[in-house]
C-alpha positions in Angstrom: -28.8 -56.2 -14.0 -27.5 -52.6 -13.9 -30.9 -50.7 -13.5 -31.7 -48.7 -10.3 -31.6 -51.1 -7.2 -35.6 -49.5 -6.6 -36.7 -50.2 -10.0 -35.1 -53.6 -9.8 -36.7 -54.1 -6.6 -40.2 -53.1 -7.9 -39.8 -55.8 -11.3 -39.2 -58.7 -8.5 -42.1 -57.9 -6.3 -44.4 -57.0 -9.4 -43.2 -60.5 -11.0 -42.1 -58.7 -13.9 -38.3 -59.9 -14.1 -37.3 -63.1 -16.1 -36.4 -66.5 -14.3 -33.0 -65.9 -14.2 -32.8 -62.4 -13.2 -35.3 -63.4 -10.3 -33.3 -66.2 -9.2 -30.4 -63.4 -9.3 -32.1 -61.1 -6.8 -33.1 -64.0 -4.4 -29.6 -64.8 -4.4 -28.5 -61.4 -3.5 -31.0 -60.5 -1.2 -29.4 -62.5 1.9 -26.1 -60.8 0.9 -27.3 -57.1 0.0 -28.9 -55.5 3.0 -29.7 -52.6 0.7 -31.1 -54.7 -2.0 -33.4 -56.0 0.8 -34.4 -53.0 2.1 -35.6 -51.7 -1.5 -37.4 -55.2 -1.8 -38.6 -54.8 1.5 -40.0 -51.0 1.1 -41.4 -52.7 -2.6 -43.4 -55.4 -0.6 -44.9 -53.0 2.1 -46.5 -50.8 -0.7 -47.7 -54.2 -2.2 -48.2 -56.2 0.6 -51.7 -55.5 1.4 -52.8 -56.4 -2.4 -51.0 -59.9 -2.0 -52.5 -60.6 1.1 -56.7 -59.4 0.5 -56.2 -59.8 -3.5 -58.1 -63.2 -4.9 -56.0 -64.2 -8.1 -57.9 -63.7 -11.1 -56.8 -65.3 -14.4 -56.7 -62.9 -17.2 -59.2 -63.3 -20.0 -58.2 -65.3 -23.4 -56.6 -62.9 -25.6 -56.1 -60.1 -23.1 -52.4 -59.4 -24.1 -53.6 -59.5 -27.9 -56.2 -56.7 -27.1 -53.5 -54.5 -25.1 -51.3 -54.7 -27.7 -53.6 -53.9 -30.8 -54.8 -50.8 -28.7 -51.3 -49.9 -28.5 -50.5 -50.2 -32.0 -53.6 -48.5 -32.4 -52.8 -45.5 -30.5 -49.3 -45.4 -31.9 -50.8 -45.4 -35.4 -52.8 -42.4 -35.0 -51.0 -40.4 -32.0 -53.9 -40.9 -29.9 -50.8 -41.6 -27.3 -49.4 -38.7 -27.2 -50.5 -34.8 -26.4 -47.7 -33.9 -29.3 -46.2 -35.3 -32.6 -43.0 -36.4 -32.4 -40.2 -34.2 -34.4 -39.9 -35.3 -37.8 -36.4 -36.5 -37.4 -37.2 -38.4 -34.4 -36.1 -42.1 -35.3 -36.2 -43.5 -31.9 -39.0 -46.4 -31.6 -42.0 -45.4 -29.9 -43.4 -48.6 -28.3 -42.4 -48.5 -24.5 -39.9 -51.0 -23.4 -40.7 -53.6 -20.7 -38.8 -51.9 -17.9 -41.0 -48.4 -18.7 -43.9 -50.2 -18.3 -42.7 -51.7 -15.0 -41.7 -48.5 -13.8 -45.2 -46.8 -15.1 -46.7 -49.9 -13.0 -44.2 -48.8 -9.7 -44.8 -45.3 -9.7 -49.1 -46.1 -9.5 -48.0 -48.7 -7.1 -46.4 -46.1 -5.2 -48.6 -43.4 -5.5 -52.1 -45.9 -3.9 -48.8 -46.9 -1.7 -49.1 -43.6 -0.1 -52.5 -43.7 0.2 -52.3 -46.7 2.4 -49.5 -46.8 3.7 -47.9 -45.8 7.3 -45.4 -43.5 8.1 -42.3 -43.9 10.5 -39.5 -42.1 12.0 -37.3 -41.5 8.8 -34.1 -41.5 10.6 -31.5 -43.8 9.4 -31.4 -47.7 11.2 -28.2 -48.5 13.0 -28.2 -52.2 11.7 -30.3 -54.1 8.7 -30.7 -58.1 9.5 -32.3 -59.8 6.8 -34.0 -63.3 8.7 -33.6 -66.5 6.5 -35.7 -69.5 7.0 -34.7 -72.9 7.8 -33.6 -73.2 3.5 -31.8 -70.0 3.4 -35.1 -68.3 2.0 -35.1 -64.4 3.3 -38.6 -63.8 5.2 -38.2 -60.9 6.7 -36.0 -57.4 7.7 -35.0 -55.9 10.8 -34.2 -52.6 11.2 -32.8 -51.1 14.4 -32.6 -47.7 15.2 -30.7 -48.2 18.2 -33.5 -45.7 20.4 -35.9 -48.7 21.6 -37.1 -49.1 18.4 -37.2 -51.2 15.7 -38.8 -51.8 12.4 -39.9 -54.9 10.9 -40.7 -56.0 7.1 -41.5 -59.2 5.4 -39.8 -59.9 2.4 -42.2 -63.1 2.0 -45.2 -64.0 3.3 -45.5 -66.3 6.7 -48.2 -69.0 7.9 -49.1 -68.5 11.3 -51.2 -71.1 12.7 -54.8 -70.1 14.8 -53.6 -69.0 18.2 -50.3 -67.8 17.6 -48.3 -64.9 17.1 -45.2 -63.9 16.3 -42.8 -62.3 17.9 -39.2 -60.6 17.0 -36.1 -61.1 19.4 -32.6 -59.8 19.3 -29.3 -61.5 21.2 -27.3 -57.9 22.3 -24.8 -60.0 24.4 -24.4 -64.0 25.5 -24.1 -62.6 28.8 -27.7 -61.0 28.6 -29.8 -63.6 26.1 -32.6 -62.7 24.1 -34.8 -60.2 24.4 -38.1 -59.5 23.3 -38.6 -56.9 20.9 -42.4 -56.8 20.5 -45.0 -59.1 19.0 -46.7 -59.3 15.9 -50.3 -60.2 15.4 -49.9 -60.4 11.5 -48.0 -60.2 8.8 -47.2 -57.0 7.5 -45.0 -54.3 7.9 -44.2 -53.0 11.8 -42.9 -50.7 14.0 -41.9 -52.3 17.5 -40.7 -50.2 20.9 -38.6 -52.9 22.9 -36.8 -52.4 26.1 -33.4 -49.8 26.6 -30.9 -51.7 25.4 -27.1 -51.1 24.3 -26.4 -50.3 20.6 -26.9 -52.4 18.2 -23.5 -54.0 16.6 -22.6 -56.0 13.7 -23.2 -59.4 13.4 -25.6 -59.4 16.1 -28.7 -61.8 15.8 -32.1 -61.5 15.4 -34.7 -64.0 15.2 -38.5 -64.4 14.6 -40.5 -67.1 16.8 -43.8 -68.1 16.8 -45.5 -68.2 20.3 -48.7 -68.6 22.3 -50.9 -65.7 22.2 -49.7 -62.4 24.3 -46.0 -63.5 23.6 -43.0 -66.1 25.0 -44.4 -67.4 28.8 -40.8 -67.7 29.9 -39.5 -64.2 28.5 -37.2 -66.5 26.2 -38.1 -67.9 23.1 -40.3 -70.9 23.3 -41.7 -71.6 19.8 -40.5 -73.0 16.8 -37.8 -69.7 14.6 -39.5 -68.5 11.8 -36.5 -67.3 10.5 -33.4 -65.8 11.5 -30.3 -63.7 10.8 -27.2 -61.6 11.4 -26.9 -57.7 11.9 -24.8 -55.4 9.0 -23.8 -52.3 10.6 -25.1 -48.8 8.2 -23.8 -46.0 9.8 
């Protein structure tokens, strides 16, 4: 899989990649901060369509239809605003990863539309959070100014009462500390306390709690998932 790390990103979010390439990308993703960030950027324009969207089964012979309109099109240049040269001999159906990327770039554009802007400054540290089976569920990204940002790279159950809420580990000395809570899943941009630089390898964690946060200031609840800092600048 040597095809933009976006576009690639896009294909796994849409569904779109084959079995084994998929399973490829899931294992990647807990080593490839920037491969989760793209899946992670992929997810936020989609997330709000997984999560409000009912699944709908397509209709009997819907693929059929598509592709006789297609052949359709390509049969009388409807397709196209211009004939092709006559010595053009390359094929004119589009392949599976133009169609994807047609699919990305509407994606992208209603993205927009919906989406939420943030600081565009680069984070200091990436931490991609595994569950309890090595499963990545979400991204942290620190920008090392009292704020961080979150994405889910999966969705999360959170039970009736609960919320979750994102802690970091700067020192042993110190012990966690709350970075902010989060009343749903979706994508987040937390102000936490002044604390020291984020560094490699430091951890971050997502707990689920009673509602307004941790009692104790520590975390209480059962870890959602967890995981380690990779410095980027």
């Amino acid at each position: 899989m040597t095809r933009p790390i976006d576009e690639l990103a896009d294909e796994f979010v849409l569904g779109l990649l084959e079995d084994r390439d998929a399973a490829e990308v899931e294992r990647r993703l807990a080593a490839d901060p920037a491969l989760g960030l793209a899946v992670a950027r992929a997810r936020d324009r989609y997330l709000s369509l997984d999560l409000t969207a009912i699944p709908e089964d397509l209709p009997d012979g819907f693929a059929e239809r598509i592709g006789a309109e297609i052949d359709r099109d390509e049969g009388t240049g409807a397709a196209s605003a211009s004939m092709p040269a006559a010595n053009e001999n390359r094929p004119r159906r589009l392949a599976p990863r133009w169609i994807a990327a047609a699919a990305a770039l509407i994606a992208f554009v209603v993205g927009t539309g919906i989406g939420w802007q943030v600081n565009q400054s680069e984070p200091v540290v990436i931490a991609v959070l595994l569950d309890e089976t090595g499963t990545p569920r979400a991204m942290v990204e620190d920008f090392g100014n009292d704020t961080a940002r979150v994405r889910f790279l999966a969705d999360v159950d959170v039970p009736d009462g609960r919320v979750m809420e994102v802690w970091t580990l700067p020192s042993a000395d110190r012990g966690p500390v709350s970075l902010g809570i989060l009343d749903a899943v979706g994508p987040a941009v937390l102000h936490g306390p002044d604390l020291p630089a984020p560094a490699g390898d430091q951890l971050y964690e997502i707990t689920l709690e009673q509602a307004g946060g941790s009692p104790t200031g520590r975390p209480t609840g059962p870890i959602v998932a967890k995981g380690y800092a990779a410095p980027q600048i």
